[in-house]
C-alpha positions in Angstrom: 77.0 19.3 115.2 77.7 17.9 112.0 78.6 14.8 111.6 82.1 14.4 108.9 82.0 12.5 105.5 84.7 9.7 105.3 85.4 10.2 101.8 87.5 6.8 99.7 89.2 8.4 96.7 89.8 5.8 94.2 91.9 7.2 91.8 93.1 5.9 88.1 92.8 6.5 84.1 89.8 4.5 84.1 90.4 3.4 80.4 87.7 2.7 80.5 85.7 2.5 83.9 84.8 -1.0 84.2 82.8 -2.8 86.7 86.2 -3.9 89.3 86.2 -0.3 89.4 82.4 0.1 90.3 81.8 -3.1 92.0 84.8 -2.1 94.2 84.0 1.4 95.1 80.0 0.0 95.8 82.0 -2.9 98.5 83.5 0.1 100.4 80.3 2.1 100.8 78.2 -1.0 101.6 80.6 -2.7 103.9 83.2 -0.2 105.3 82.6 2.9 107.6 83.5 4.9 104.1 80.3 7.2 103.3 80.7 7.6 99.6 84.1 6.8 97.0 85.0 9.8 95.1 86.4 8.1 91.1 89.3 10.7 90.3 90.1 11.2 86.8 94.0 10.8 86.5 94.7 12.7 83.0 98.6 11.2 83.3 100.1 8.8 85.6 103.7 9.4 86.4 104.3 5.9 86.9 102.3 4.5 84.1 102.8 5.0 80.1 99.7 4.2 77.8 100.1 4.9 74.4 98.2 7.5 72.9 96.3 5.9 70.5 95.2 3.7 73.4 93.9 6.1 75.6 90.7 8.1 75.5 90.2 11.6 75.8 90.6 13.5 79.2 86.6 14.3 78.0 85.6 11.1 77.4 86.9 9.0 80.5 85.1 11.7 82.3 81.6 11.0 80.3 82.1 7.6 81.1 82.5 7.8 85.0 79.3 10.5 85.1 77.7 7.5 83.4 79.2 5.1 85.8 78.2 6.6 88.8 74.6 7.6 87.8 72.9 4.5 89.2 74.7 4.7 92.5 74.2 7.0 95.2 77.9 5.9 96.8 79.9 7.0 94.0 80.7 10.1 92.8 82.9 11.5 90.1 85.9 13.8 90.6 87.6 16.1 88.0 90.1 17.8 90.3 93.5 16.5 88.5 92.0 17.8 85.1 92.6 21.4 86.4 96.3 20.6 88.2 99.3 20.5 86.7 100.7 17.3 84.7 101.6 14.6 85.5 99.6 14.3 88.2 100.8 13.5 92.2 98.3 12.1 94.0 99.1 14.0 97.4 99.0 17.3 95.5 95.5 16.1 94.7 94.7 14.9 98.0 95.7 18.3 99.9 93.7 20.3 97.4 90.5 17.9 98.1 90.9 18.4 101.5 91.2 22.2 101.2 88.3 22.5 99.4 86.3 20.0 101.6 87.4 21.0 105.5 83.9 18.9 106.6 85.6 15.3 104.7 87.9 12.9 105.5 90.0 11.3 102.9 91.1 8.3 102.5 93.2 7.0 99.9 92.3 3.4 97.9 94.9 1.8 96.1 95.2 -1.6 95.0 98.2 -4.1 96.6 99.7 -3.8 93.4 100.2 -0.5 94.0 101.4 -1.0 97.6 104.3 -2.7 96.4 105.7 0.5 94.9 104.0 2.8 97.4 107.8 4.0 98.4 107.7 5.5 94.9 105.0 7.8 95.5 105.5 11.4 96.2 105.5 11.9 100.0 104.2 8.3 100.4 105.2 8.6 104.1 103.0 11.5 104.2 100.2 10.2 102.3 99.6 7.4 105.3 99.6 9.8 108.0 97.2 12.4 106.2 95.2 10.1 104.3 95.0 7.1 105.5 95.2 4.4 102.5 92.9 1.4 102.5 94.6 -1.0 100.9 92.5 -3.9 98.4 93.6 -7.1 97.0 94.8 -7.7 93.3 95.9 -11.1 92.3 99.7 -12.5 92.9 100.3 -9.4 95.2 99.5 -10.5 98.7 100.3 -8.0 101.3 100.8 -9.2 105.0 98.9 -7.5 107.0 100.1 -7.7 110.7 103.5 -5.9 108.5 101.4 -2.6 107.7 102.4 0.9 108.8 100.3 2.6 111.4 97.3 4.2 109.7 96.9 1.6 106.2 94.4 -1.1 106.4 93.6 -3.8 104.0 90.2 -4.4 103.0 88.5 -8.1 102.2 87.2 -6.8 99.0 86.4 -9.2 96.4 89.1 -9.3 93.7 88.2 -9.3 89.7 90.2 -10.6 86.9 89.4 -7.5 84.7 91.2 -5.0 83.5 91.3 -1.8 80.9 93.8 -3.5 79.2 92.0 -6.4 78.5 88.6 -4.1 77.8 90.4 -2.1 75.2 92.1 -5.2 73.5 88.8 -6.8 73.7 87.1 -3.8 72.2 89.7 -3.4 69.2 89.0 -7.5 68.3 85.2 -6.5 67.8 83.8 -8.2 71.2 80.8 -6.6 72.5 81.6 -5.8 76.0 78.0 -4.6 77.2 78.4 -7.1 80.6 82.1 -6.0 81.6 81.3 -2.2 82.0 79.0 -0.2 84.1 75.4 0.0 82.6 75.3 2.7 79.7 79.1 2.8 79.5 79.8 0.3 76.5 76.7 2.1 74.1 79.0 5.5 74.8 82.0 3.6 72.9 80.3 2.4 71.0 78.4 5.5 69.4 82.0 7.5 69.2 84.1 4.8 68.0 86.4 4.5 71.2 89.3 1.8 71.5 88.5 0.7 67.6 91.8 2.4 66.2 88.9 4.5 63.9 88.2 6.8 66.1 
């Protein structure tokens, strides 16, 4: 008999990846029953605008999560939305990964920011009873937990005052950012001119 993968998807534009991405995804292999956490390229959010001269291409956010997830045996990379139709809907997503992979459990990761506009998801009702969201802790959005929905847990992750916002600003200003990104990651920018308006 073989035993089923329980499979986190942490989805997002990763612009860039950044280690509260990585540092996240490693918490939930090492210290929750989830076997490995799947990073899903989001080419467009439909809930989320970046401007265009902010955001890298669909081929280089994916060259930086394969660099990402090389030193970890946890994480994989997945390029499923890149060949869906835009913008992307993450149960649309979901249901195709779990076509493709009838041996896998999915469960959805999303951060408690995102929780607080989970009712603006497409089928978000059926997103908890298929794929079961774990739910991780972002600061000034506290979620009470005894008030969650059959099916969505909150995890004690730890929480990181970093985002791709501030890593792109940072970036454009001419600070070297080796220490805030996943191992390899910065020298990629770096070498092709990413987030420096030059590009």
């Amino acid at each position: 008999m073989t035993l089923r993968k329980h499979i986190g998807i942490l989805g997002g534009s990763f612009n860039p990846v950044h280690i509260g991405h990585t540092l996240l995804a490693e918490y939930l292999v090492q210290f929750t029953d989830i076997d490995e956490v799947w990073l899903m390229l989001s080419p467009q959010n439909p809930l989320k605008e970046v401007a265009k001269s902010d955001r890298a291409s669909d081929f280089d956010r994916m060259a930086m999560l394969e660099i990402a997830a090389r030193n970890s045996r946890g994480l994989k990379v997945c390029g499923i939305e890149l060949t869906m139709p835009r913008p992307s809907y993450t149960i649309d997503s979901l249901s195709r990964l779990a076509s493709l992979h009838p041996d896998c459990d999915f469960s959805l990761i999303i951060g408690s920011d995102n929780w607080q506009i989970f009712d603006k998801w497409k089928e978000h009702e059926r997103l908890i009873s298929d794929f079961h969201p774990i739910i991780y802790p972002r600061p000034d959005y506290p979620v009470d937990k005894d008030s969650l929905p059959c099916g969505v847990r909150m995890t004690d992750a730890p929480t990181f005052l970093i985002s791709s916002t501030f890593i792109r600003s940072a970036i454009a200003g001419g600070h070297d950012m080796t220490n805030f990104l996943p191992w390899g990651v910065y020298e990629y920018i770096d070498h092709y001119k990413l987030y420096t308006g030059t590009e």
